[in-house]
N, C-alpha and C positions, 0 to 999 in steps of 0.2 A: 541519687534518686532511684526506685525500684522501679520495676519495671510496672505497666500501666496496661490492663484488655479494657478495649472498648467494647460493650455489648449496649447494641440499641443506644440508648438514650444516658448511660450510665458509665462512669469510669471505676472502674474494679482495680481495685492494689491491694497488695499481702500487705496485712499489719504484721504479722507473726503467726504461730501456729494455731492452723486450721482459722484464723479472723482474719477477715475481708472489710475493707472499708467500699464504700458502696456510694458513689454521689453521680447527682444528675451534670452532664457535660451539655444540656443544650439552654443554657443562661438561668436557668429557675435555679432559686434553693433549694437543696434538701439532700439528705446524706444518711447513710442508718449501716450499721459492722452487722453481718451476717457470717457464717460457716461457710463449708464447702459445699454442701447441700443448696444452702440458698445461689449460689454465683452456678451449679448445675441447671439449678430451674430458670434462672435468668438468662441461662445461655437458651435452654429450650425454649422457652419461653419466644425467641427473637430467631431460635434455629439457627446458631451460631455452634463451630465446631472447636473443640477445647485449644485445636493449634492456633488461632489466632489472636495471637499474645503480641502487640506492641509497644514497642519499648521507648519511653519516651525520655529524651537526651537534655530538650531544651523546659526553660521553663512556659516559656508561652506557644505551645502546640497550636492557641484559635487562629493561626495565621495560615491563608491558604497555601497550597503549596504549587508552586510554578509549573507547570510543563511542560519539557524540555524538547522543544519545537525545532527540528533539525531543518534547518532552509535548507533550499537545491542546491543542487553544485553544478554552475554554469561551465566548466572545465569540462564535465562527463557530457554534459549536451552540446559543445561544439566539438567532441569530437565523436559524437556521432552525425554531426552534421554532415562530416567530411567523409568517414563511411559508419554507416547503417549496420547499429549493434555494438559498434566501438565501445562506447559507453558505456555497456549492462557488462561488458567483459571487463572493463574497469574499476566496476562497480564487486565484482567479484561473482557476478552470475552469468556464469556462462553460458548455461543451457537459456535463456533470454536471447545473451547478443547471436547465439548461433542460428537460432530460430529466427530473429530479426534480419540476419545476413541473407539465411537462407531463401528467407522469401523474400527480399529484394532481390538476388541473385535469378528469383524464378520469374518475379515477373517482370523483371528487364528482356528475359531466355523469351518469355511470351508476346513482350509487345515488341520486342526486334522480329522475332519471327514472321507474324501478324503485320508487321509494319512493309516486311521482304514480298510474303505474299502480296499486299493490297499493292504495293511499288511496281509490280512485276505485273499485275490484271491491270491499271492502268497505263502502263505502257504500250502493252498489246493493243488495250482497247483506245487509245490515242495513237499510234502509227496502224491500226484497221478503220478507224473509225468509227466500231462498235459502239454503244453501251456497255458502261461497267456490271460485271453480273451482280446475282445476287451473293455471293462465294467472295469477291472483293469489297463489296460492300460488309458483310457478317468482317471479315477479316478487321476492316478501318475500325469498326466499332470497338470489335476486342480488342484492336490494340488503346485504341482510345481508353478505356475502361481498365486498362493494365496498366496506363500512364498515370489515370488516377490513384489504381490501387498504390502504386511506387508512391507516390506522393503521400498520401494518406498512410502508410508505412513512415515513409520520412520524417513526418509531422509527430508519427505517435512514439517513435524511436527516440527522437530530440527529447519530449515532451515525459518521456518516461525514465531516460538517463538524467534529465533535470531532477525528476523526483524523488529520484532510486528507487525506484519498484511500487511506490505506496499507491 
């Protein structure tokens, strides 16, 4: 079988020299041999560029063609489960899982920190009997909000070695 451009609305094939067969591919009749001149203006015509030339193997082309839909890989997302970025370095991208590790590694660094401060103004202020300041207070929050960020990290870590990056 020779090879087959599709332009627009029409299937173009070399008969032989300088003829062109010319017929419509969207279920109408109709068909008419033109030169080289004509399959030029049929390309302008639709603004089509002379390299795409495909080449047809089978006899029946009107069949859609599948798309080749790669599922997750639940393998990569429980082992980021277990540590955060695992996965993307699995996956073969490393500047991902490093950046994934990295900022689990920070905000664990922030909310232990945060967690030592507010531990330590509660203590004081439970063996004096004071009020907690406001310094121990700001502290509980941040670390609160660093517990989320860890988690909301964990969730998109998982969530994105499932899908390998897409």
């Amino acid at each position: 079988m020779l090879g087959v451009e599709r332009i627009g609305q029409f299937d173009v094939r070399k008969m032989g020299d300088d003829k062109y067969a010319v017929a419509l591919n969207n279920g109408n009749l109709g068909a008419f041999v033109t030169d080289k001149a004509g399959v030029e203006e049929l390309r302008q015509k639709y603004n089509r560029a002379t390299d795409t030339v495909e080449f047809s193997t089978k006899e029946d082309d009107s069949k859609p063609v599948k798309e080749n839909k790669k599922g997750g890989n639940w393998g990569k997302a429980i082992a980021s489960t277990f540590l955060t970025g695992l996965g993307q370095l699995f996956d073969g991208r490393t500047k991902d899982g490093l950046v994934d590790m990295a900022t689990d590694v920070g905000l664990y660094a922030t909310a232990g920190g945060l967690s030592m401060v507010f531990i330590n103004a509660f203590t004081k202020a439970t063996q004096t009997g004071a009020k907690l300041g406001l310094g121990a207070k700001a502290a509980y929050i941040g670390a609160a909000l660093a517990g989320i960020g860890l988690l909301a990290n964990k969730i998109h870590t998982i969530v994105d070695a499932y899908k390998g990056g897409k």
